[in-house]
N, C-alpha and C positions, 0 to 999 in steps of 0.2 A: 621621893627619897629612895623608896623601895624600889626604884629603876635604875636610878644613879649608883644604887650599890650592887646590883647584879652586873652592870652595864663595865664596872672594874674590874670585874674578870673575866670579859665578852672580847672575843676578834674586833677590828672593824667588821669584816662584812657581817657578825653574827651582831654587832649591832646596829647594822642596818636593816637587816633581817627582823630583831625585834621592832624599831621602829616603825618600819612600813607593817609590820601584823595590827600595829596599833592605831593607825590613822583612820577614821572612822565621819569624821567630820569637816565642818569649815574650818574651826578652831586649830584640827590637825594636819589639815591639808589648806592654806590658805588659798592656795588655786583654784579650791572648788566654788570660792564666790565669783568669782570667773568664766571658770567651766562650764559651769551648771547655764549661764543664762542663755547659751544658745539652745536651750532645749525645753525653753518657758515659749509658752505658745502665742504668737504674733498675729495683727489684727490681720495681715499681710495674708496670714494662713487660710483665712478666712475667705478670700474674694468668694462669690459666688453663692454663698451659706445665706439662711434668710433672714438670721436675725444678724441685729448691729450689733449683739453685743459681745464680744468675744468669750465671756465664760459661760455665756447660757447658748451659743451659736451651734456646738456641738452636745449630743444627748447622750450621756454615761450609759454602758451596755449595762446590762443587769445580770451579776454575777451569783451565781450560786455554788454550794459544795459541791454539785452534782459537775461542775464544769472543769475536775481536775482531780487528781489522787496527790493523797501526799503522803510524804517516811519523813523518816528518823524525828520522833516525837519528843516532845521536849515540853515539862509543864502539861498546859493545857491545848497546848498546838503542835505544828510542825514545823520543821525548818525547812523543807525542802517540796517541790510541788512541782507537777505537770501537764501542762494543760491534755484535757484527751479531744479536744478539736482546732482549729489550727485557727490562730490570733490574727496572722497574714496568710491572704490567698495564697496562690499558686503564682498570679502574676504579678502580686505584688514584690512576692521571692524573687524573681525570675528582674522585675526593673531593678532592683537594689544590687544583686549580684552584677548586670548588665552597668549601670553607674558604675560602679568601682573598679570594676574591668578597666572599661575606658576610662577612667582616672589612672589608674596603674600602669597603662600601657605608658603612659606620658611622665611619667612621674615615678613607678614603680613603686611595692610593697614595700610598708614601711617595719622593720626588724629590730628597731632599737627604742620605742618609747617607754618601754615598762621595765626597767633595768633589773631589776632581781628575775623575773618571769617576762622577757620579752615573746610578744606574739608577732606570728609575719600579716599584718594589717593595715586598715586604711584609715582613719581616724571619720568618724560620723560628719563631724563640723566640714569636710571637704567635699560632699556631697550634696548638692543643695537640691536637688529633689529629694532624695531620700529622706532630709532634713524638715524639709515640709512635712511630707507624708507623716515623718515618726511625732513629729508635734501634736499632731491629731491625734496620733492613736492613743500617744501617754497618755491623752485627757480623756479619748472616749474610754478605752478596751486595755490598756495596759496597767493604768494605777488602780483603778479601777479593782482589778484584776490581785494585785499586791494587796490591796486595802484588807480584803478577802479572804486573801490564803495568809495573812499576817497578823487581821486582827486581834489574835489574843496575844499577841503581843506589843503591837501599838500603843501609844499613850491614848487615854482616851477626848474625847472632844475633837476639837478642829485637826488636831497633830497631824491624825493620817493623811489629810489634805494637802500637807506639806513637805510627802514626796517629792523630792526631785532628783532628774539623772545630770550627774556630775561629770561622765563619761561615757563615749558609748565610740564601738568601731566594729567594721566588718574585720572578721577571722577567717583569712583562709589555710586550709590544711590538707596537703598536698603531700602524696604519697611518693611522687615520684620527683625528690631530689628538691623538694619542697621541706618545712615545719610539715613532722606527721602526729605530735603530740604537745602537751604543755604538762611540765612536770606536779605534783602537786603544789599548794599554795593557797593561801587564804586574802582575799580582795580587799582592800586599804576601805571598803563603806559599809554601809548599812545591810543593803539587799544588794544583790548581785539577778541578771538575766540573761538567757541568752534563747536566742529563735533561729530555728533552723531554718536556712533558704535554699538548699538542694534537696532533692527528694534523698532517702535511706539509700535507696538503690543505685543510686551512682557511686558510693564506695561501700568500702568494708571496714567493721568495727568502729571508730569514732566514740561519739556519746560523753557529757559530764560523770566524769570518776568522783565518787563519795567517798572518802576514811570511813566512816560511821558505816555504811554499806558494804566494802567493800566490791565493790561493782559499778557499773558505769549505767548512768541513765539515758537510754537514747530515745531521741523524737524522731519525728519524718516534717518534712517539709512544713514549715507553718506553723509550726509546735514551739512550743516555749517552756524552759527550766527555771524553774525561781527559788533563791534559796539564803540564807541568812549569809554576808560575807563573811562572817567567820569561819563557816565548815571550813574544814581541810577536804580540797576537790583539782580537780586537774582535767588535761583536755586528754579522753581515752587515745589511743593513739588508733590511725588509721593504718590499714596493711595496702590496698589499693584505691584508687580512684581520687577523688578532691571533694572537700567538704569546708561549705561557707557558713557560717554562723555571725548573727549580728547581738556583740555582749555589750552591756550596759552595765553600769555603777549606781544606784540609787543610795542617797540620803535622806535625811529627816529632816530640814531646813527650821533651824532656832531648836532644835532638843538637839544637845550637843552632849550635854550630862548622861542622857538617856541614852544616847547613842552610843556611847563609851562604855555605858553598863553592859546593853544588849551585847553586845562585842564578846564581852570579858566572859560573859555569862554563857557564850554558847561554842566556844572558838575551840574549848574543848571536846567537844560532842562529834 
């Protein structure tokens, strides 16, 4: 009701604008019971591993505090974190950027999927090595990973297990006559991520812009940003060179209630 009456003296686009700040789940985003399942881990992924059984096939890394820094505190946690060693090698960066390449050459950068904040990108699902690859990591090293720097805000029990990425694409940001930034803006899910896959030194400036900061967080190569979708955050803009980053959407799959709360609770911070 309290939407429906703000929503009568809103623009269209400013109520589109509310709408998508509030999309948060499956319930809000019906797509996401869609989305999401290419990125649930297949026996497929598996060849070669020594156990049969797909959820015990791979061995969760072992995450501690010591493996990240994190700001803008909130409660008894943080919203925002970085890992300080790199999540993907070097060659792993190096195949994922190379995949999308040659997909682009054929097909070219896509510029129009995310209508209020479009990014110049390749959508995850189109690359099916990388698609592999990233299946394993969510379950070894990357949820993992979230469970950790989220905890105190997770429901507790099984919940945090039920992570999942709803979206996920390579970003590239090209200085010369390219996307050299992303305005700020707050992500339709749960937790938001993004891993750098060019080293720092092939451009200049880049990095996730924080509101709550006022400043931009930059990784190098391999590194990863994680942070509640609600901050208000943007892509810093680049002055020269070209920078690749692979972002992801994560949800809470069946905490929908939850998920709405956490939103509302932090969107302002």
């Amino acid at each position: 009701l309290a939407l429906r009456a703000v929503g009568a003296f809103m623009t269209g686009v400013q109520k589109t604008r509310l709408e998508t700040s509030l999309n948060v789940s499956e319930i809000h985003i019906p797509g996401y019971r869609e989305s999401k399942l290419p990125f649930i881990l297949q026996d497929e992924d598996l060849v070669g591993e020594s156990s049969e059984n797909v959820l015990t096939a791979l061995k969760e890394d072992s995450i501690t505090s010591d493996d990240y820094t994190s700001q803008i505190p909130c409660e008894s946690g943080h919203l925002l974190h970085k890992t300080k060693n790199q999540v993907f090698t070097s060659e792993e960066c190096r195949a994922i950027v190379d995949e999308a390449e040659r997909l682009a050459a054929e097909m070219g950068w896509t510029t129009n999927r995310h209508g209020n904040y479009p990014t110049t990108d390749i959508p995850l699902v189109e690359l099916p090595n990388t698609m592999k690859f990233l299946r394993k990591s969510l379950v070894q090293t990357i949820y993992p990973l979230l469970r950790a720097q989220f905890a105190d805000f997770l429901p507790p029990g099984e919940a945090p297990y039920n992570l999942r990425v709803a979206d996920g694409f390579i970003v590239k940001y090209d200085a010369e006559g390219g996307q050299a930034e992303l305005k700020p803006h707050r992500d339709g899910s749960v937790l938001s991520f993004n891993i750098a896959l060019n080293p720092a030194n092939e451009f200049e400036g880049g990095g996730t812009w924080f509101d709550s900061l006022g400043d931009a967080v930059k990784i190098d190569e391999g590194e990863m940003v994680s942070h509640a979708s609600g901050v208000l955050h943007g892509g810093h803009a680049i002055t020269t060179g070209k920078r690749y980053i692979v972002v992801a959407f994560v949800i809470l799959e069946g905490y929908d209630s939850w998920s709405m709360r956490f939103y509302n609770n932090v969107r302002n911070l």
